[in-house]
C-alpha positions as a printed Julia matrix, in Angstrom:
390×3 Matrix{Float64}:
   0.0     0.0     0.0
   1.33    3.26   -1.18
   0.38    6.8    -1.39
  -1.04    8.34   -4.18
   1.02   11.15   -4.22
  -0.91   14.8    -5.61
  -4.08   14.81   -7.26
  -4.02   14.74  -11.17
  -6.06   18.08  -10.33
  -7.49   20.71   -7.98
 -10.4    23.47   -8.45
 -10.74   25.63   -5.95
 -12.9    28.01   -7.62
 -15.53   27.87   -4.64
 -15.06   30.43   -1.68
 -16.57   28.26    1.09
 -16.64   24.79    1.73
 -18.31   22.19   -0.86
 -21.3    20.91    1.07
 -22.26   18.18   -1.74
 -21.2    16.52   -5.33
 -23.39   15.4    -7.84
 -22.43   13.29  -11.3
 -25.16   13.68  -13.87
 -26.76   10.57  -14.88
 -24.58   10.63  -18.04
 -21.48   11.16  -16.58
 -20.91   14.15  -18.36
 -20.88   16.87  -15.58
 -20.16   17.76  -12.24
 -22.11   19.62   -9.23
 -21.38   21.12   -6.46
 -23.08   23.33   -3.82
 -21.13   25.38   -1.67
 -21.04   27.65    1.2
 -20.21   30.44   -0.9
 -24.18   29.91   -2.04
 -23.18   29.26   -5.16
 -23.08   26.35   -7.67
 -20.92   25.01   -9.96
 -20.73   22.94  -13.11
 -17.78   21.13  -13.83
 -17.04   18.88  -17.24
 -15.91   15.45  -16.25
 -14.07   15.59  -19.95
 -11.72   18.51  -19.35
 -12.49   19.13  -15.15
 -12.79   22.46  -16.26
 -15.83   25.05  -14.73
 -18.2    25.55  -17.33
 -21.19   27.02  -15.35
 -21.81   29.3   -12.23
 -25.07   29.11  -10.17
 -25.36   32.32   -8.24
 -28.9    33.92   -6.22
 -29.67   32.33   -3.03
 -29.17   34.15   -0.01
 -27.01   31.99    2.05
 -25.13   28.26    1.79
 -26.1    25.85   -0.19
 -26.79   22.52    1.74
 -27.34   19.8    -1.2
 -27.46   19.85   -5.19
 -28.9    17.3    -7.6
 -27.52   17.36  -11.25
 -29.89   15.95  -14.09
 -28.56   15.67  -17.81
 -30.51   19.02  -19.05
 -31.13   20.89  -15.25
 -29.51   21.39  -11.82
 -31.11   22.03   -8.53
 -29.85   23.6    -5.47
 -31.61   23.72   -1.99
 -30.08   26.31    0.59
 -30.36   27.68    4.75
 -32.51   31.01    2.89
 -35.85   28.28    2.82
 -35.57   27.37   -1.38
 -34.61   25.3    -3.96
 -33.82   27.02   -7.24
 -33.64   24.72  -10.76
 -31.15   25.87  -13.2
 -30.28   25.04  -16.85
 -26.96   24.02  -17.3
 -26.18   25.44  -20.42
 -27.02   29.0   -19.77
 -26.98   29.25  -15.96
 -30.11   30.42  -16.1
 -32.4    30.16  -13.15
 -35.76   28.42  -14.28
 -37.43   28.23  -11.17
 -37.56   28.8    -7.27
 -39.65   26.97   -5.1
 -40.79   28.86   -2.14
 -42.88   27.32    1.02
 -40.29   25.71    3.13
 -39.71   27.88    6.48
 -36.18   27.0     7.71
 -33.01   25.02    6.15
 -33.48   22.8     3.07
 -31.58   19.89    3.91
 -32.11   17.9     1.3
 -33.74   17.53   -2.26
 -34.79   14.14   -4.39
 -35.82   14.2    -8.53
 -37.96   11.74   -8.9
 -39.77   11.29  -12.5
 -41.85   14.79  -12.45
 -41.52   15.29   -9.0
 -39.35   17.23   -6.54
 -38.83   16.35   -3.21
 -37.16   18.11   -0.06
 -36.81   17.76    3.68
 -36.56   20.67    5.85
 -35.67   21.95    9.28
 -39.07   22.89    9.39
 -40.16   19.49   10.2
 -41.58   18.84    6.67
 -40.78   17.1     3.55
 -42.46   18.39    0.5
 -43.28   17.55   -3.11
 -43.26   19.85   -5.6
 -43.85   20.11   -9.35
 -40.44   20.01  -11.44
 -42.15   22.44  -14.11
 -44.55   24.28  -12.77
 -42.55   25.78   -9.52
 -45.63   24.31   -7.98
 -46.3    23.0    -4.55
 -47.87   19.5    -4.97
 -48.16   17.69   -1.51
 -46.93   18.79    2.12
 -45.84   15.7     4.27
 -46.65   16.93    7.99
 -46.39   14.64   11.19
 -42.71   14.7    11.94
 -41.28   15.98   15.22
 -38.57   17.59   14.46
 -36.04   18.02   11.05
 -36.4    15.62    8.58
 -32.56   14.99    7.27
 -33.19   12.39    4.76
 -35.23   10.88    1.92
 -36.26    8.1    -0.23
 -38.62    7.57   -3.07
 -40.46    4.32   -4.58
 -43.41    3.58   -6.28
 -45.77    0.83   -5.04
 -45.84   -0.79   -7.99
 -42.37   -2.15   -7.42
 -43.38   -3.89   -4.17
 -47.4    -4.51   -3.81
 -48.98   -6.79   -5.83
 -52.48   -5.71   -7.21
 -54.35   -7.15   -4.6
 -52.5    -5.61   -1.73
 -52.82   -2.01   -2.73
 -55.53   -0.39   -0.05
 -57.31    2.86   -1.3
 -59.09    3.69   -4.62
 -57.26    7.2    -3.79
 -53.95    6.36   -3.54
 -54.21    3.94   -7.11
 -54.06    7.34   -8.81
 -50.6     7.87   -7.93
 -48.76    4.92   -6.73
 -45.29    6.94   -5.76
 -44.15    6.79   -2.0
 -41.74    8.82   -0.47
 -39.87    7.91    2.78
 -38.24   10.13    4.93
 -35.96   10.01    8.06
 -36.02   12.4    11.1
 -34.13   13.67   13.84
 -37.01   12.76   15.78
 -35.99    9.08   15.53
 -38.67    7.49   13.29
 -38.6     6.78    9.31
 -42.28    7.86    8.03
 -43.76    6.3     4.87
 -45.8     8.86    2.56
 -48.71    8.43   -0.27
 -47.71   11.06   -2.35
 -50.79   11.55   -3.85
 -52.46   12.48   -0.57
 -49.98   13.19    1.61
 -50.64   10.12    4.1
 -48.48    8.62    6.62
 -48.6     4.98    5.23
 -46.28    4.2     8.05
 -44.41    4.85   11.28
 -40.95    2.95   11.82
 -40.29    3.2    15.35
 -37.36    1.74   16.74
 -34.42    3.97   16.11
 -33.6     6.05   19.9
 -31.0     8.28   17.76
 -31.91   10.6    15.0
 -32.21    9.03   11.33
 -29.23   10.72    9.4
 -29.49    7.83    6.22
 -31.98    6.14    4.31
 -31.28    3.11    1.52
 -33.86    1.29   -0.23
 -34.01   -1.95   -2.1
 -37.27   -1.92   -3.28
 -37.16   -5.15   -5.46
 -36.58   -6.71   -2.07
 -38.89   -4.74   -0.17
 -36.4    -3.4     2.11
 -35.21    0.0     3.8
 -32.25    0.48    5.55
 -31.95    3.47    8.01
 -28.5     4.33    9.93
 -28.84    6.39   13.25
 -27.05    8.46   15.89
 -28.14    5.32   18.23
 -25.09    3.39   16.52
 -27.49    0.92   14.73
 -28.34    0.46   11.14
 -32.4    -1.08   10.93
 -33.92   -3.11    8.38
 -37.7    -2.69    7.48
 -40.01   -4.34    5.28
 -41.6    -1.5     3.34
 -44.7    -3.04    2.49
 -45.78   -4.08    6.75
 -43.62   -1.68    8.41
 -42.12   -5.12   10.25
 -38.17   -4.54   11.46
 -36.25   -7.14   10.15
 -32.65   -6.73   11.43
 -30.89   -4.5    13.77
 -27.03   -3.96   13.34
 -25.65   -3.05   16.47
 -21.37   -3.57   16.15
 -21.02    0.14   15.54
 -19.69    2.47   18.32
 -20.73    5.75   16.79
 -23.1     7.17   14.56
 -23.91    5.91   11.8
 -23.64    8.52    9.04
 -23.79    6.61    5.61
 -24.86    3.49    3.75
 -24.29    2.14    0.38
 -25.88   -1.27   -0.89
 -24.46   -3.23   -3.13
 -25.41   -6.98   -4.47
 -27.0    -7.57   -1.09
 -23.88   -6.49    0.56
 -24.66   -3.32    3.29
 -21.78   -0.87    3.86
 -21.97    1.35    6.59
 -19.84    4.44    7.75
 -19.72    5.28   11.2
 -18.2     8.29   13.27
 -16.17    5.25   15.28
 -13.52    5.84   12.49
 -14.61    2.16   10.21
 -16.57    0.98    7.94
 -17.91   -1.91    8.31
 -19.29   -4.63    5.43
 -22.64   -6.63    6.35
 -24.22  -10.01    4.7
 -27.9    -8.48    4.13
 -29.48  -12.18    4.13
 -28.0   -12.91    7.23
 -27.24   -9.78    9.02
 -23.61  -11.21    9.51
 -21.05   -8.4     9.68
 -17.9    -9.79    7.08
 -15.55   -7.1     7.26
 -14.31   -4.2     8.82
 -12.51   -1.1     7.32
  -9.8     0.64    9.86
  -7.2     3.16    9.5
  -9.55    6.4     9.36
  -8.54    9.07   11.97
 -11.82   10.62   12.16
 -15.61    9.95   10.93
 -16.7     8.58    7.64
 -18.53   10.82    5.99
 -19.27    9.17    2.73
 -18.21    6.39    0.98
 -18.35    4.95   -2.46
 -17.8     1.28   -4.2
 -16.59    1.06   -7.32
 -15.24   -2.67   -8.91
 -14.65   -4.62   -6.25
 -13.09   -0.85   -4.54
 -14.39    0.59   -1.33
 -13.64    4.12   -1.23
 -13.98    6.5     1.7
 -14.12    9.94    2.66
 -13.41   11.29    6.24
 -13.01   14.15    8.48
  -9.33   13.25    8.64
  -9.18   15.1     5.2
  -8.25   12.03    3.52
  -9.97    9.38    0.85
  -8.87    6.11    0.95
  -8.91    2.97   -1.04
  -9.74   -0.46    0.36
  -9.95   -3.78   -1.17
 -13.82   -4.66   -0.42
 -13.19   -8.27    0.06
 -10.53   -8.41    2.01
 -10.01   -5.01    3.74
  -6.48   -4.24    3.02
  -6.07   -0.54    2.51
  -4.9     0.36   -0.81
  -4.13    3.49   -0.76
  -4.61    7.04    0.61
  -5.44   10.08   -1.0
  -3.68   13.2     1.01
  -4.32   16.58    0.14
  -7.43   18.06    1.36
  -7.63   20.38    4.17
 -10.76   19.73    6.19
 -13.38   17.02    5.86
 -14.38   15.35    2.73
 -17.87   15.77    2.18
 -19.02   13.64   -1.09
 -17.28   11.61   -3.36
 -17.87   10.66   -6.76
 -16.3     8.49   -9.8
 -16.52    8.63  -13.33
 -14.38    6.9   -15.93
 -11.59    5.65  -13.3
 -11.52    9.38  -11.83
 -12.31    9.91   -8.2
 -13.71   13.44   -7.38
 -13.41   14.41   -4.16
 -15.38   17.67   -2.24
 -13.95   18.94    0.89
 -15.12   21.49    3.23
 -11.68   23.55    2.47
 -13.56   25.02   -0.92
 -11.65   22.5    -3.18
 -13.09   19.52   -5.64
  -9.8    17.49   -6.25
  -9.88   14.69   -9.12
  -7.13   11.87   -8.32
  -6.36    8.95  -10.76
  -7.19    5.59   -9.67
  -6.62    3.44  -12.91
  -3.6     1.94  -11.16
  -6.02    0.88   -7.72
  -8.97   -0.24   -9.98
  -5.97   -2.52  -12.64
  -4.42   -4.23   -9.84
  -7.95   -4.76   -8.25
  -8.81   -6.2   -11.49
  -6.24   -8.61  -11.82
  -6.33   -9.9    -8.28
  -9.86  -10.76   -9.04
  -9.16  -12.75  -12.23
  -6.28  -14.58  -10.04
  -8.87  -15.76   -6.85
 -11.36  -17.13   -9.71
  -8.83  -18.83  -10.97
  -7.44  -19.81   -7.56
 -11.16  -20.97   -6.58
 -11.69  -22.72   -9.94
  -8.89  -25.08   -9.49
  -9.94  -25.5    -5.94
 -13.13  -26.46   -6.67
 -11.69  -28.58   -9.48
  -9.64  -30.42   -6.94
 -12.31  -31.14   -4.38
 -14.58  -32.68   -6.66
 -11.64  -34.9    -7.47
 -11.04  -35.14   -3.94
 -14.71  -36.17   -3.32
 -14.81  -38.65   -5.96
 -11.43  -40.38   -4.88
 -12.91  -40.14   -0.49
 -16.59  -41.58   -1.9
 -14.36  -45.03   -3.28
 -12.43  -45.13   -0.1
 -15.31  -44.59    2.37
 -13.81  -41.71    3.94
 -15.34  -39.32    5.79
 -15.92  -36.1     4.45
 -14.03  -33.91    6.81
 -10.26  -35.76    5.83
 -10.67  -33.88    2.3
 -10.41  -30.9     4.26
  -7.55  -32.82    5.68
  -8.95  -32.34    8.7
């Protein structure tokens, strides 16, 4: 494990610290929303600044980034859409009455969740209010959106109402409960009580009917979506848990205890832990068999997602990393010091690669030999165990 040395580059364009990084869904642009309360676009072909989002009245907290439109949500109540070819502002959408925490694009529908204990849907082109979601007790940090259709048969759906629209939106609280939404009327479909902490992370696998929720109580919570049932509760965390990221039923979870840590879903067995952070993880990221991190050590790093082993460290940043991103074996990094940095990690993700391609092969000729092995133990009448050579 080495260092990676400098980044390949750093923009520091910002005045205030990057609060949030968004990749478009075609990879051809970057987002972020600072404290400066502006925006900026950034061209994942030449990392040069090719836009600048300027009009709300104080920090921006969270951006979204669609191929054709941005949106920004700030601490002065709104969420302003802009076109990312002009830098236009199309639209703001006023109601909120404190911080906009976060936003969600979701077909033709905006979402956000405010300090004002609501979440809110609006309409993407008509700078319209569509729904208020009111029953939480205090800020509502995070959200999540589905649409029934990808988790209740036809029989199961309730209300004649809510067939019209069949979208649900979930969002977490500080006031320690996940709440379940019919968008269409605004409904609490359901209460997840359980969490004792504030819920500062949502992740949903609809096909499997499952949410995952991370908390300031140290746990992580599964819930079945559809009957509001808790599943699992993952309780080896020492700290907050502050970010989630789900991939091929494998949970990973960043905690401010300074790990990550890798759980079996299925089982709710805990497989691996990621050391060597100094300070929280803030967000991480996995990428081909990669787990990345971000912490408020100031540094990314690089682990091998199987086995653990930290690959490599990316030094250069200031204050805490905020968001990462990749794109094209790139990793972008935003930092609370102002600065996006872009680091190359061809070298991490070949070697990853090829160590891959070497334990199939390594497995294939294992599993070669002890059906051999079998075979020769079954004409003996050995017991199973001695091809183990146990």
């Amino acid at each position: 494990m080495g260092n990676s040395g400098s980044a390949v580059k750093v923009c520091a364009d910002h005045q205030g610290g990057i609060n949030w990084l968004s990749l478009s869904p075609d990879g051809q642009r970057l987002l972020t929303g600072s404290e400066d309360g502006t925006a900026r676009l950034w061209s994942t072909a030449d990392s040069q600044c090719h836009g600048h989002f300027q009009g709300h009245e104080s920090y921006i907290t969270f951006c979204h980034l669609e191929n054709e439109a941005a949106f920004t949500c700030s601490a002065d109540h709104t969420i302003r859409k802009w076109d990312v070819v002009t830098g236009q502002c199309l639209a703001i959408y006023r109601g909120h009455t404190s911080i906009v925490n976060r936003i969600l694009v979701a077909k033709d529908y905006l979402f956000s969740g405010s300090y004002d204990r609501t979440a809110r849907c609006w309409s993407v082109d008509k700078e319209k209010q569509i729904q208020e979601f009111r029953g939480h007790r205090n800020c509502v940090l995070t959200l999540a959106h589905y649409s029934s259709r990808d988790v209740l048969e036809e029989e199961e759906e309730e209300e004649e109402e809510e067939k019209v629209s069949r979208d649900l939106l979930v969002t977490g609280s500080t006031d320690c409960t996940v709440k379940v939404w019919w968008v269409s009327s605004g409904r609490c479909y359901q209460t997840l009580l359980g969490h004792t902490g504030a819920v500062l992370c949502l992740i949903l696998d609809a096909p499997n009917r499952e949410l995952f929720s991370g908390s300031t109580d140290y746990t992580i919570r599964t819930w079945n979506i559809v009957t509001g049932e808790q599943l699992k509760v993952f309780k080896e965390h020492q700290g907050s848990v502050i970010c989630l990221e789900l991939v091929n039923r494998h949970l990973y979870s960043g905690s401010a205890d300074r790990t990550v840590k890798c759980w079996f879903v299925d089982t709710g067995e805990r497989i691996q832990t990621y050391k060597a952070h100094k300070h929280s993880v803030s967000t991480l990221k996995y990428h081909a068999g990669i787990l990345f991190t971000g912490s408020g050590d100031a540094c990314a790093r690089a682990f091998n997602s199987r086995s653990g082993v930290l690959q490599k460290i990316f030094r250069g940043h200031k204050f805490i990393i905020n968001c990462i991103q990749i794109h094209n074996e790139l990793l972008y990094t935003a930092s609370h010091d102002g600065t996006l940095r872009i680091w190359d990690i061809r070298g991490i993700c070949k070697r990853n690669k090829r160590r891959l391609k070497k334990d199939r092969s390594v497995q294939g000729r294992s599993s070669q030999k002890g059906s051999l092995s079998r075979i020769f133990n079954n004409k003996v009448g050995c017991m199973v165990q001695q091809e183990n050579g146990e």
